[in-house]
Jmol script that loads the backbone (N, CA, C; Angstrom):
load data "model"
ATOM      1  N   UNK A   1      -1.464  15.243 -26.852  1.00  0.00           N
ATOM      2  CA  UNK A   1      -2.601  14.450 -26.380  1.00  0.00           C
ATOM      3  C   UNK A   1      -2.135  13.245 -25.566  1.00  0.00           C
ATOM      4  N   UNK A   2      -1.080  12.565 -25.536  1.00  0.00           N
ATOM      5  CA  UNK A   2      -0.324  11.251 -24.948  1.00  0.00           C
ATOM      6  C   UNK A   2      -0.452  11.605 -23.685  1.00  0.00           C
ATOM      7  N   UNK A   3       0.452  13.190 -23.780  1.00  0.00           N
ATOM      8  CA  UNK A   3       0.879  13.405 -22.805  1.00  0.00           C
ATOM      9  C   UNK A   3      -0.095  13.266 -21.793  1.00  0.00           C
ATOM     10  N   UNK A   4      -1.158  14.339 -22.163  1.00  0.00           N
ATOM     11  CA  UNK A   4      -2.361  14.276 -21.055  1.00  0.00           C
ATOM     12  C   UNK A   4      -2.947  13.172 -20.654  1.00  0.00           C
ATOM     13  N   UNK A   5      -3.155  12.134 -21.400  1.00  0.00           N
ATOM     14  CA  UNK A   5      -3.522  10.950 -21.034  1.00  0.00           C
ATOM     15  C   UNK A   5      -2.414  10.456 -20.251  1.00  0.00           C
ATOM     16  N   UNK A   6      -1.244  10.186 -19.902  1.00  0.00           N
ATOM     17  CA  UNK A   6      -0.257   9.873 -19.266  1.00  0.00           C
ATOM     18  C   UNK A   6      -0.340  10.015 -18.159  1.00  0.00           C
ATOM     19  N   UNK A   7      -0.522  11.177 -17.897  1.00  0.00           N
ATOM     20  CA  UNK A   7      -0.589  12.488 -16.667  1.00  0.00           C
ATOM     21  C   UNK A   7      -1.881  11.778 -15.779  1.00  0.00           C
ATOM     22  N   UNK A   8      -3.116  12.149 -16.692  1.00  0.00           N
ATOM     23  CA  UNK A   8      -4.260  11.380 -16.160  1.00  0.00           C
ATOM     24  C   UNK A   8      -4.281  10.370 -15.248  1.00  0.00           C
ATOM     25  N   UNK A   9      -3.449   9.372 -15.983  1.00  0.00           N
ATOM     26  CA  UNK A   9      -3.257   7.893 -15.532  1.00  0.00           C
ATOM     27  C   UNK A   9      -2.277   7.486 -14.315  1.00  0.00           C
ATOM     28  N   UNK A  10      -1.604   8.663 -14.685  1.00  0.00           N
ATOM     29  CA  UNK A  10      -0.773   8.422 -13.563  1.00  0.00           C
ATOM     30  C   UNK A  10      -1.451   9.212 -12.345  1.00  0.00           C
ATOM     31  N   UNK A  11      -2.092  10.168 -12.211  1.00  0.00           N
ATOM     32  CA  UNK A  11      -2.719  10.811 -11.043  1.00  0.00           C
ATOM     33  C   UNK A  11      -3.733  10.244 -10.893  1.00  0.00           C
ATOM     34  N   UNK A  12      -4.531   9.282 -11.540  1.00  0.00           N
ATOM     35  CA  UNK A  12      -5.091   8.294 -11.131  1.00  0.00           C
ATOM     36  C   UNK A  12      -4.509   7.465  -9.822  1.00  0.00           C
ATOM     37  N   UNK A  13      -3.557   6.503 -10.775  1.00  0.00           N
ATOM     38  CA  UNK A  13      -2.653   5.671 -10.061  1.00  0.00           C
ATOM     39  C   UNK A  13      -2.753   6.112  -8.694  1.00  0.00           C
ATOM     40  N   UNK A  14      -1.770   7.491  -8.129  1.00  0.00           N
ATOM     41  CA  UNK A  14      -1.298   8.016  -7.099  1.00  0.00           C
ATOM     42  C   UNK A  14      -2.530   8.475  -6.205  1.00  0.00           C
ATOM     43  N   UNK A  15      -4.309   8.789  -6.854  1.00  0.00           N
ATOM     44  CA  UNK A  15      -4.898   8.731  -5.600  1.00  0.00           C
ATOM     45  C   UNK A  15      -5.878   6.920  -5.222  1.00  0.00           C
ATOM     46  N   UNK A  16      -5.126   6.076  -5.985  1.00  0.00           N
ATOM     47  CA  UNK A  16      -5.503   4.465  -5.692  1.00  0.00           C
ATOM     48  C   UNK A  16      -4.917   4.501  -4.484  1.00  0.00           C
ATOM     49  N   UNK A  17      -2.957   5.167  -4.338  1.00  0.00           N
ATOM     50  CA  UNK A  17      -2.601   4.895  -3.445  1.00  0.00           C
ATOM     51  C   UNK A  17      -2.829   5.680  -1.909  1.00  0.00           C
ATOM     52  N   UNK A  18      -3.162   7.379  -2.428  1.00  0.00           N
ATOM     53  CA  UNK A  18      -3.810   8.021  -1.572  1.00  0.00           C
ATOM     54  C   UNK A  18      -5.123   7.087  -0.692  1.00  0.00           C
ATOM     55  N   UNK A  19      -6.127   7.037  -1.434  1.00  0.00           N
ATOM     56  CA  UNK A  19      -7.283   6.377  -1.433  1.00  0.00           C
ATOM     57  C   UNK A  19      -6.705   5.159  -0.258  1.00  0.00           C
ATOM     58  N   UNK A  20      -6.098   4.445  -0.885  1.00  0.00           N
ATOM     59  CA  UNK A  20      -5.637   3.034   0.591  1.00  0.00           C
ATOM     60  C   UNK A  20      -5.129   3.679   1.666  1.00  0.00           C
ATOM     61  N   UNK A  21      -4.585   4.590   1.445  1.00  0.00           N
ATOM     62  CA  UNK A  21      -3.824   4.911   2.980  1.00  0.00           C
ATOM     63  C   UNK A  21      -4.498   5.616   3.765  1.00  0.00           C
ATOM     64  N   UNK A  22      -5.053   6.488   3.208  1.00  0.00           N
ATOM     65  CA  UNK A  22      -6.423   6.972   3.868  1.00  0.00           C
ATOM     66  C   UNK A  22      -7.599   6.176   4.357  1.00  0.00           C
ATOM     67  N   UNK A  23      -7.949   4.981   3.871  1.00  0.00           N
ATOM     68  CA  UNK A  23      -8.862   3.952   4.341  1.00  0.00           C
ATOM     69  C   UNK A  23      -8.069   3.509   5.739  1.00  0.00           C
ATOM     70  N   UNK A  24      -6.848   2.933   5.430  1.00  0.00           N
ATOM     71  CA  UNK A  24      -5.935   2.139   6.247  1.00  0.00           C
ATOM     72  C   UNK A  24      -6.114   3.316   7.657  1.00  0.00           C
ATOM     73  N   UNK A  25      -6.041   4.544   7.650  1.00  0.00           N
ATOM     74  CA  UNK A  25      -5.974   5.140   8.923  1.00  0.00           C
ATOM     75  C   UNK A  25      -7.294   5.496   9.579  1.00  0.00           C
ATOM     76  N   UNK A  26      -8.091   6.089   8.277  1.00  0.00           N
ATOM     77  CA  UNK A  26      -9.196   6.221   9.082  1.00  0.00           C
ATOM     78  C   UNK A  26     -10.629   5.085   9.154  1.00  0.00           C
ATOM     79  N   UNK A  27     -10.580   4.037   8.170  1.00  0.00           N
ATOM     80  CA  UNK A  27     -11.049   3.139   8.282  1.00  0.00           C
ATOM     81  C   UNK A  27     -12.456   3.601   7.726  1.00  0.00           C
ATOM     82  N   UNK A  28     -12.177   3.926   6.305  1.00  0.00           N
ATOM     83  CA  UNK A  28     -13.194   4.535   5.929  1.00  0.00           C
ATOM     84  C   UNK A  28     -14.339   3.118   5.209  1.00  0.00           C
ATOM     85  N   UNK A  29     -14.302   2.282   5.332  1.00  0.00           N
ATOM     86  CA  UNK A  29     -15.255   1.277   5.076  1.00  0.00           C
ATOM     87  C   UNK A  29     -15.408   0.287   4.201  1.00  0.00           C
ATOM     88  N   UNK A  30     -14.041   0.795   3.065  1.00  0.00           N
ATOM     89  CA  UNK A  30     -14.271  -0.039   1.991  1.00  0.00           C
ATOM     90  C   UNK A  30     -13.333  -1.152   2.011  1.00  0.00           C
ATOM     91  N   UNK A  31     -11.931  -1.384   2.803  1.00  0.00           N
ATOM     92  CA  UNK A  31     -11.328  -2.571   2.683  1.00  0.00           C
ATOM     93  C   UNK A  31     -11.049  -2.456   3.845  1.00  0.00           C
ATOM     94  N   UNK A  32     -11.100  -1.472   5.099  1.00  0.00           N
ATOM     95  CA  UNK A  32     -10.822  -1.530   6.692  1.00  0.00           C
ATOM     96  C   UNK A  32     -11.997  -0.834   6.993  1.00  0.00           C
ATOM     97  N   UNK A  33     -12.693  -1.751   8.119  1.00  0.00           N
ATOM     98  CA  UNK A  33     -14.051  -1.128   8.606  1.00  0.00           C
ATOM     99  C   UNK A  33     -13.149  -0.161  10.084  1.00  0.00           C
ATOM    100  N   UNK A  34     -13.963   0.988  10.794  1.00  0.00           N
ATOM    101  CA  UNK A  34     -13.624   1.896  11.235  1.00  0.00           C
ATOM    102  C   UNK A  34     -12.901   0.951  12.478  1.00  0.00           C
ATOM    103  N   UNK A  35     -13.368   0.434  13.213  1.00  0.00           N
ATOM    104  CA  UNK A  35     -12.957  -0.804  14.047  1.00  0.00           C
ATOM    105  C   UNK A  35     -11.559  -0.830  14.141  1.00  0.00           C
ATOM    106  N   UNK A  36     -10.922  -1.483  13.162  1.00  0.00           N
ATOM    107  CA  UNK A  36      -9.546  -1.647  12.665  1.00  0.00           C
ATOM    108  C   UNK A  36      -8.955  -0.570  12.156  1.00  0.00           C
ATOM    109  N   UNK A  37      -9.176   0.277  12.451  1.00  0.00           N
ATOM    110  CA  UNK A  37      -8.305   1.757  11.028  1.00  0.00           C
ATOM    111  C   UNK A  37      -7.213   2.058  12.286  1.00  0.00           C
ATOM    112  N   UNK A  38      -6.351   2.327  11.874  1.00  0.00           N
ATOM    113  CA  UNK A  38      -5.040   2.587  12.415  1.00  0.00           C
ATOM    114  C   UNK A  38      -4.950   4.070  13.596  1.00  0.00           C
ATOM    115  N   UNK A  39      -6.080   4.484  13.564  1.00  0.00           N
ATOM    116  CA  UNK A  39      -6.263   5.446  14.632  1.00  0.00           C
ATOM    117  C   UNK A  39      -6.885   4.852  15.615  1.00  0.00           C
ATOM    118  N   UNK A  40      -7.406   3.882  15.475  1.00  0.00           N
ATOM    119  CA  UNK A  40      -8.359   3.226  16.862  1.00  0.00           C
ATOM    120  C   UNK A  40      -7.597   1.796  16.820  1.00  0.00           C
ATOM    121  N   UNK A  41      -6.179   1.744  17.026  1.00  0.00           N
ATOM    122  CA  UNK A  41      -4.886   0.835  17.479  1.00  0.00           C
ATOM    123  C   UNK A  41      -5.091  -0.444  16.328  1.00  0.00           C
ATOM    124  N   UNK A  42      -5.664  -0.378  15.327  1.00  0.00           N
ATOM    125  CA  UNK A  42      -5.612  -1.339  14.446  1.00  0.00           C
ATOM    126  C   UNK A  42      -4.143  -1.313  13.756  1.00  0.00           C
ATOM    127  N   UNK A  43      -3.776  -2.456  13.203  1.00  0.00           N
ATOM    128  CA  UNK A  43      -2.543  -2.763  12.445  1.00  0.00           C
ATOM    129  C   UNK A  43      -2.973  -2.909  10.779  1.00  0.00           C
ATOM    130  N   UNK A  44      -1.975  -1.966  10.024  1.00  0.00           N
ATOM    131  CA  UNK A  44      -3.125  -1.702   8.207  1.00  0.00           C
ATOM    132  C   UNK A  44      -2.350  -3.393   8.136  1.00  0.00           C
ATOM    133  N   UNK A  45      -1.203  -3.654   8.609  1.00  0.00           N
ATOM    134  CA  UNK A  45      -0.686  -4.474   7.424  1.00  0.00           C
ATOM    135  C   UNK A  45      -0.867  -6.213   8.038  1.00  0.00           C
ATOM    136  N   UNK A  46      -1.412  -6.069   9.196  1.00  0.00           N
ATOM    137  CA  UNK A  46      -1.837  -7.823   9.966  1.00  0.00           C
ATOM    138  C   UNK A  46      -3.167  -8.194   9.502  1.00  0.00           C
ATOM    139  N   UNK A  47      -3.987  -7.689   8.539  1.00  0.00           N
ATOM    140  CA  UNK A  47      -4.966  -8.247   7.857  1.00  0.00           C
ATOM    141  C   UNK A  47      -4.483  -8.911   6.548  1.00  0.00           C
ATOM    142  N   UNK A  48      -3.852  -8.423   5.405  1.00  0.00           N
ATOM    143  CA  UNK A  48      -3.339  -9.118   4.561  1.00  0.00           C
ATOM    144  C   UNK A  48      -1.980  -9.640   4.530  1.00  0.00           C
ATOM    145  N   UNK A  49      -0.861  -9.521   5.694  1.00  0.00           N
ATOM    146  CA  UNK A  49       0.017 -10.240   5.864  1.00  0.00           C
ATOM    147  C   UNK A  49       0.180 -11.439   6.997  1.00  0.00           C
ATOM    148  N   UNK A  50      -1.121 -11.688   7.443  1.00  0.00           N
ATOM    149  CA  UNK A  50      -1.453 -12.935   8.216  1.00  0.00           C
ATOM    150  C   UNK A  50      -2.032 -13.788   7.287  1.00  0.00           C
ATOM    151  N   UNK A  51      -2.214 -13.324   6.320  1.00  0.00           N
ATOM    152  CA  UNK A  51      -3.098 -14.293   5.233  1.00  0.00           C
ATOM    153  C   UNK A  51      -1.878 -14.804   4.050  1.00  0.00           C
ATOM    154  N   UNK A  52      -1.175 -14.459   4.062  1.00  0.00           N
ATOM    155  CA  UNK A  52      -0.383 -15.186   3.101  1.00  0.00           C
ATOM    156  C   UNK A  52      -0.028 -16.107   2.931  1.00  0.00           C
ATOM    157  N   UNK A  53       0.132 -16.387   1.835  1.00  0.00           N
ATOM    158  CA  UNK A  53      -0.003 -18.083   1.413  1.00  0.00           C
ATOM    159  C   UNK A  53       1.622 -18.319   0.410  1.00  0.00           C
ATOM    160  N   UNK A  54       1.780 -19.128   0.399  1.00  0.00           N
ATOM    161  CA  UNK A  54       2.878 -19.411  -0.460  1.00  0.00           C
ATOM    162  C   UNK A  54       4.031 -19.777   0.108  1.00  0.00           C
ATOM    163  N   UNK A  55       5.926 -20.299  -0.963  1.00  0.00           N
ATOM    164  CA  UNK A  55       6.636 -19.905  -0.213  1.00  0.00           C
ATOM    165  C   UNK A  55       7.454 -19.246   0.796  1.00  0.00           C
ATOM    166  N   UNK A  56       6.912 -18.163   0.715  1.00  0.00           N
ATOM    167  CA  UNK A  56       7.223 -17.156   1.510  1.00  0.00           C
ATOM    168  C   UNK A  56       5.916 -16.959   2.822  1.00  0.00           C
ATOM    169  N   UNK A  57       5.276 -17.612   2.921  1.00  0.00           N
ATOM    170  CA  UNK A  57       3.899 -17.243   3.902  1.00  0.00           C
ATOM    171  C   UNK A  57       4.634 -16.988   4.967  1.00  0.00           C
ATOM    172  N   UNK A  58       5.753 -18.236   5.840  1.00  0.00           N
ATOM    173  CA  UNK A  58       5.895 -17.652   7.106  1.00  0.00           C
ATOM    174  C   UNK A  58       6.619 -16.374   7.528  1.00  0.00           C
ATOM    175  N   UNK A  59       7.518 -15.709   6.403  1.00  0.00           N
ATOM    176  CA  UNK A  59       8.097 -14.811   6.274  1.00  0.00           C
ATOM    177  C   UNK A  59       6.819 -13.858   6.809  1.00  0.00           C
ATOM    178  N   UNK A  60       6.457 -13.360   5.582  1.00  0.00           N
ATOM    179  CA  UNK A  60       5.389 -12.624   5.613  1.00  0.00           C
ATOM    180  C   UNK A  60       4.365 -12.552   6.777  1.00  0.00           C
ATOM    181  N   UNK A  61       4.227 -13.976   7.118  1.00  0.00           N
ATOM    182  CA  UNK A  61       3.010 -13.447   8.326  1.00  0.00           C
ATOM    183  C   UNK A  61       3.855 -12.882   9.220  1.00  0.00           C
ATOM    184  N   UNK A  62       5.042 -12.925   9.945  1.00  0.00           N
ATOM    185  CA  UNK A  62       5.891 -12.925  10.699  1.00  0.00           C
ATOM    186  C   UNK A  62       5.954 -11.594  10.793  1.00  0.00           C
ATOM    187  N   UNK A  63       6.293 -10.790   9.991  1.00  0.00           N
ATOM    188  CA  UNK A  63       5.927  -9.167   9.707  1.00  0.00           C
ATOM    189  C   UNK A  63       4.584  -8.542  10.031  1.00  0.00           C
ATOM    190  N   UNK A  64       3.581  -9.414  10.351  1.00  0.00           N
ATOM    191  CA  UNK A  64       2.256  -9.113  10.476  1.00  0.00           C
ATOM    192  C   UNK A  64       2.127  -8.073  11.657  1.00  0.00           C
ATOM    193  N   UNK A  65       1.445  -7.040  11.748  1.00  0.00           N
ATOM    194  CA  UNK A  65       1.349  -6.559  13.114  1.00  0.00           C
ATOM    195  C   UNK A  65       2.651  -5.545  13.166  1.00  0.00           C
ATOM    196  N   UNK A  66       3.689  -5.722  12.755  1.00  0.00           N
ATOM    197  CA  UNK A  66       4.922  -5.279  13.199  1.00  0.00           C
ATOM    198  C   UNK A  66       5.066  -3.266  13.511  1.00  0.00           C
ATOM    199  N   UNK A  67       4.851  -2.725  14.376  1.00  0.00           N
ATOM    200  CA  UNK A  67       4.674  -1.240  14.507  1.00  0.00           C
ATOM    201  C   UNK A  67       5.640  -1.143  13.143  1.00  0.00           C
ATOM    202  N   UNK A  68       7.014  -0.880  12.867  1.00  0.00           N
ATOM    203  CA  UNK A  68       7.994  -0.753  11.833  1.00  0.00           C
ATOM    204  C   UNK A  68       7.791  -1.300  10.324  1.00  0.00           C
ATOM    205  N   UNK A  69       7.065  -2.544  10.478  1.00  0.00           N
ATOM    206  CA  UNK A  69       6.561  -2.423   8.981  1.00  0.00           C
ATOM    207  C   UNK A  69       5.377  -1.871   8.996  1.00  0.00           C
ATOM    208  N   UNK A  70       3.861  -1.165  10.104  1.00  0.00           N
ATOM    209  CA  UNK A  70       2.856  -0.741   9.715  1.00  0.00           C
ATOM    210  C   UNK A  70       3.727   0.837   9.182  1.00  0.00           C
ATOM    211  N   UNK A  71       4.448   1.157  10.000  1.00  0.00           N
ATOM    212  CA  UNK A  71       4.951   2.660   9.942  1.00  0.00           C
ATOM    213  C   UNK A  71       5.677   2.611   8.313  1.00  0.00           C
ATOM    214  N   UNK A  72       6.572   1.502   7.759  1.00  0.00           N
ATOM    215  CA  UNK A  72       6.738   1.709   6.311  1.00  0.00           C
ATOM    216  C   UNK A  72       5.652   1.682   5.543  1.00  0.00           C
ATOM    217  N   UNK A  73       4.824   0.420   5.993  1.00  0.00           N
ATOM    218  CA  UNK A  73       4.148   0.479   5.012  1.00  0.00           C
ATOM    219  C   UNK A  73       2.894   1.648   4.664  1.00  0.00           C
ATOM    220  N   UNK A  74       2.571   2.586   5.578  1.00  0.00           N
ATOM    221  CA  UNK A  74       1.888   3.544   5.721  1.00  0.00           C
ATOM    222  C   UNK A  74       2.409   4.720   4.863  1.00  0.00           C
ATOM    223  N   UNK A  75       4.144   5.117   5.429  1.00  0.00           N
ATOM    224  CA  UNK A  75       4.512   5.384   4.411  1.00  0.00           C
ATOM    225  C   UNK A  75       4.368   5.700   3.291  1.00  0.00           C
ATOM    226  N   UNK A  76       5.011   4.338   2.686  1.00  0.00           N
ATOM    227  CA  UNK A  76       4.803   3.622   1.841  1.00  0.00           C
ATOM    228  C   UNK A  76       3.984   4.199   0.567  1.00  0.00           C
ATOM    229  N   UNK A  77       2.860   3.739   1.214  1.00  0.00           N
ATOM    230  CA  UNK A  77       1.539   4.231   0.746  1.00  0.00           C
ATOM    231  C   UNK A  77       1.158   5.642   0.611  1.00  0.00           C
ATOM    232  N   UNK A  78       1.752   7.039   1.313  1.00  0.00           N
ATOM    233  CA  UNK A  78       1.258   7.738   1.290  1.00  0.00           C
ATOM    234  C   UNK A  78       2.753   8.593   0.306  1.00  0.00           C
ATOM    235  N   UNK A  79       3.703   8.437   0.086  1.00  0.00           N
ATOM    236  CA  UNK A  79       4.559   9.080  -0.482  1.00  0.00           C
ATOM    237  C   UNK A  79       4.511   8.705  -1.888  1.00  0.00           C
ATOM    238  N   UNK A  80       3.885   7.605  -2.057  1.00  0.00           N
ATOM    239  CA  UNK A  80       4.038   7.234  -3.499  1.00  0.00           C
ATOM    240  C   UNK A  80       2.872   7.709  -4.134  1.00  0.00           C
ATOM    241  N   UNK A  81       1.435   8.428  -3.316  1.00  0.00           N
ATOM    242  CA  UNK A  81       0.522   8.602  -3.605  1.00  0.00           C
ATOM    243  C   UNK A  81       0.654   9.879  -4.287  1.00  0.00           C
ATOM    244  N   UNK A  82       1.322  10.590  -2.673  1.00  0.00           N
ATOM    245  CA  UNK A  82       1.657  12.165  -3.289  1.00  0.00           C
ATOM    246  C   UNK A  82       2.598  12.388  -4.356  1.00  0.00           C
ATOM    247  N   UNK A  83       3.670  11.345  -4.478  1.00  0.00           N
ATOM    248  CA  UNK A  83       4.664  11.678  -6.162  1.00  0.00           C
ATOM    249  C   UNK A  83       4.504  11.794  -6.951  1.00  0.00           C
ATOM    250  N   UNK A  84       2.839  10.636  -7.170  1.00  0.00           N
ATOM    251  CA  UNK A  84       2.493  10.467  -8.717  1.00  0.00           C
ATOM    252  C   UNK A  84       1.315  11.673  -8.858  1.00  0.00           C
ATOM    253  N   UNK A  85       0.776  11.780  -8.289  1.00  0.00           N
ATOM    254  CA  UNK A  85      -0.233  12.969  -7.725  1.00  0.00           C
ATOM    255  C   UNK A  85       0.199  14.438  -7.782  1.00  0.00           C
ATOM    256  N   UNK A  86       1.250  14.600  -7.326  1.00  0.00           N
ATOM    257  CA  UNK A  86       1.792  16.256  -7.289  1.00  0.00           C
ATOM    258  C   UNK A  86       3.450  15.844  -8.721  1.00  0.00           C
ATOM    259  N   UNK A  87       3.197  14.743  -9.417  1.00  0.00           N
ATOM    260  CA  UNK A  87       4.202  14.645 -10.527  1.00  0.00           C
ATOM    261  C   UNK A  87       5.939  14.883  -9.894  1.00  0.00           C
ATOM    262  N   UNK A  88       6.388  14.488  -8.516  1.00  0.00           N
ATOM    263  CA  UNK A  88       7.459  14.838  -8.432  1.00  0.00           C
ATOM    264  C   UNK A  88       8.442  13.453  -7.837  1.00  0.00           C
ATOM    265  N   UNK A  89       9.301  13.211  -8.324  1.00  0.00           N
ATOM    266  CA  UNK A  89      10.260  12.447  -7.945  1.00  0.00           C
ATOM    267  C   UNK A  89       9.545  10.994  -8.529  1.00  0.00           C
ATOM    268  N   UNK A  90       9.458  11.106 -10.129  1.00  0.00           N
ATOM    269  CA  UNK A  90       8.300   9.943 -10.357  1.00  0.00           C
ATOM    270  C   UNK A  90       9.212   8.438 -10.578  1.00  0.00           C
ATOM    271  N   UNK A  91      10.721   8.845 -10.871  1.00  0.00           N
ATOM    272  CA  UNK A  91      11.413   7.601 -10.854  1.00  0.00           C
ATOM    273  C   UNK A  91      11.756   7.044 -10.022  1.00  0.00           C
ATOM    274  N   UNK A  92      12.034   7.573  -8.680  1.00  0.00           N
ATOM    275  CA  UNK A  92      11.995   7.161  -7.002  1.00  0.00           C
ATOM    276  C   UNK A  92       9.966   6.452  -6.799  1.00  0.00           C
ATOM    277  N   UNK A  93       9.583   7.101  -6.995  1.00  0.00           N
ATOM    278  CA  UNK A  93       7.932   6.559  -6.886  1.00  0.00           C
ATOM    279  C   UNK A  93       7.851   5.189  -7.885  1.00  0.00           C
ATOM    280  N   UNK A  94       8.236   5.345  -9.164  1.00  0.00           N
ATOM    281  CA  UNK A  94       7.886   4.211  -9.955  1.00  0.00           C
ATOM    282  C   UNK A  94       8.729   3.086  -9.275  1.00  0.00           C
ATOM    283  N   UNK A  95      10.466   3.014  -8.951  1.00  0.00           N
ATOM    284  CA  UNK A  95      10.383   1.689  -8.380  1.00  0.00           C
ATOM    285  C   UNK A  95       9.953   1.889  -7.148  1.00  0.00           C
ATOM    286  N   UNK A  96       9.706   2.529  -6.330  1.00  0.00           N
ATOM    287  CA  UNK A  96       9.086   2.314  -4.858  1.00  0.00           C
ATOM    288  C   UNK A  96       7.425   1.757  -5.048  1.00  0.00           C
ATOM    289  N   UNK A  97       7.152   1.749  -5.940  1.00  0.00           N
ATOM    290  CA  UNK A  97       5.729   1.385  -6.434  1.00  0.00           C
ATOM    291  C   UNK A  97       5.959  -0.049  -7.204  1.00  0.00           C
ATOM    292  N   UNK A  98       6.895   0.097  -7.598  1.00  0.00           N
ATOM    293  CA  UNK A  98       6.908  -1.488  -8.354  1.00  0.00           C
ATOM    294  C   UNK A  98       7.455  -2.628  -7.757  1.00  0.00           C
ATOM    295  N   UNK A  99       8.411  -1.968  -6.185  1.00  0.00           N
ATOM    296  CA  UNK A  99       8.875  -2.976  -4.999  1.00  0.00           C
ATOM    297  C   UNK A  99       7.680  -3.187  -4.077  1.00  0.00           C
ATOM    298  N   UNK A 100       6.954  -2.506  -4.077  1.00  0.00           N
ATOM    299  CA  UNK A 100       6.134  -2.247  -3.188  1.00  0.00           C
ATOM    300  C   UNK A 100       5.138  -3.460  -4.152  1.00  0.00           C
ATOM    301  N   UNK A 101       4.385  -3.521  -4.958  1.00  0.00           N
ATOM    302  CA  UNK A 101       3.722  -4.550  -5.790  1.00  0.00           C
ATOM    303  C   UNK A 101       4.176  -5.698  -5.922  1.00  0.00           C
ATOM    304  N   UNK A 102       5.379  -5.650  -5.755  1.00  0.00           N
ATOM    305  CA  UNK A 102       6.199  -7.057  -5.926  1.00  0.00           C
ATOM    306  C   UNK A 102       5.949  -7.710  -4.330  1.00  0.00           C
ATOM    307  N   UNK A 103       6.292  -6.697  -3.577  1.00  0.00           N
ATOM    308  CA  UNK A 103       6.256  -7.727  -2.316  1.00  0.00           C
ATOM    309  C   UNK A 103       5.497  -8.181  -1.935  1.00  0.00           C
ATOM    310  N   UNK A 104       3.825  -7.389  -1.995  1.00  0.00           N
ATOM    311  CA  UNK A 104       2.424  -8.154  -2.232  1.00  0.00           C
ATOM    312  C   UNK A 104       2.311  -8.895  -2.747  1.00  0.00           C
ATOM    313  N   UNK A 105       2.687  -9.234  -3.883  1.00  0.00           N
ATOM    314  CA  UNK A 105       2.629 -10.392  -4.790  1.00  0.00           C
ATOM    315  C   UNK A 105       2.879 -11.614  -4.063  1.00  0.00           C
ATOM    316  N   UNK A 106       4.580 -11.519  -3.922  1.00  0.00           N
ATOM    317  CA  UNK A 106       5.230 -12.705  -3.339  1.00  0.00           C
ATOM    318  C   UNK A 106       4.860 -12.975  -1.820  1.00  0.00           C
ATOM    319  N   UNK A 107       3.710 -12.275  -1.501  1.00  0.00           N
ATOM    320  CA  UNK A 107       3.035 -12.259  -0.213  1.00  0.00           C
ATOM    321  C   UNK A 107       1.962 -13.415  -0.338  1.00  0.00           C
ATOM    322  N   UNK A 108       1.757 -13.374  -1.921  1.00  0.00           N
ATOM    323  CA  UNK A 108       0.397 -14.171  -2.537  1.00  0.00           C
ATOM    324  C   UNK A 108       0.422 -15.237  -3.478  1.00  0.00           C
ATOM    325  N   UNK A 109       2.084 -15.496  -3.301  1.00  0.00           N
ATOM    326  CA  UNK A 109       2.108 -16.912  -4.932  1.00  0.00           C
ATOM    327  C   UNK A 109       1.286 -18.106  -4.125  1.00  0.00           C
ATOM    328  N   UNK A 110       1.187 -18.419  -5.410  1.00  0.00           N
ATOM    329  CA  UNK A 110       0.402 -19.797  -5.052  1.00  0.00           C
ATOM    330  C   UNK A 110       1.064 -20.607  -4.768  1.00  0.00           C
ATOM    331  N   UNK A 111       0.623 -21.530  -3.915  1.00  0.00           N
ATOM    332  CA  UNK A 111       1.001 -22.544  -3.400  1.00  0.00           C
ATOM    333  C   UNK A 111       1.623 -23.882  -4.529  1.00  0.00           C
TER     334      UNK A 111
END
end "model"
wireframe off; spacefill off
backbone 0.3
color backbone group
């Protein structure tokens, strides 16, 4: 019974990340309106990395826009979706998922 609940949770997880990357390209409405979605020359990652705040803000905005970080971070987003989702390569996914959370974070400490 763990198990299945495990499983659950984790293929959860992996279509949160499906779910964003799919917004991010096609701009399906809920955190990128169609306008901005990455097929009609929008950038996924110059909306929340122009906004950063903290020690690290100028870092971060600086990356904003960047073709090479939209292309990781798209990525990103879509390999870690399918790992946890199709259950394969879940210890490469878990820290690529937990670097990947971290750097948002430190995208967002407080001031």
């Amino acid at each position: 019974m763990s198990n299945k609940i495990w499983s659950l949770l984790r293929i959860a997880i992996g279509l949160i990340f499906l779910w964003a990357f799919l917004d991010k390209v096609f701009g399906l409405g809920y955190a990128t309106k169609e306008a901005a979605s990455w097929v009609n020359g929008g950038s996924p990652t110059s909306g929340f990395l122009s906004h950063a705040t903290g020690p690290f803000a100028s870092f971060f905005q600086g990356l904003a826009g960047s073709p090479i970080i939209d292309w990781v971070f798209m990525l990103s987003l879509l390999c870690l979706g399918w790992a946890l989702v199709l259950g394969i390569g879940l210890k490469l996914a878990g820290c690529g998922g937990a670097t990947l959370m971290l750097l948002m974070w430190a995208a967002l400490l407080p001031v």
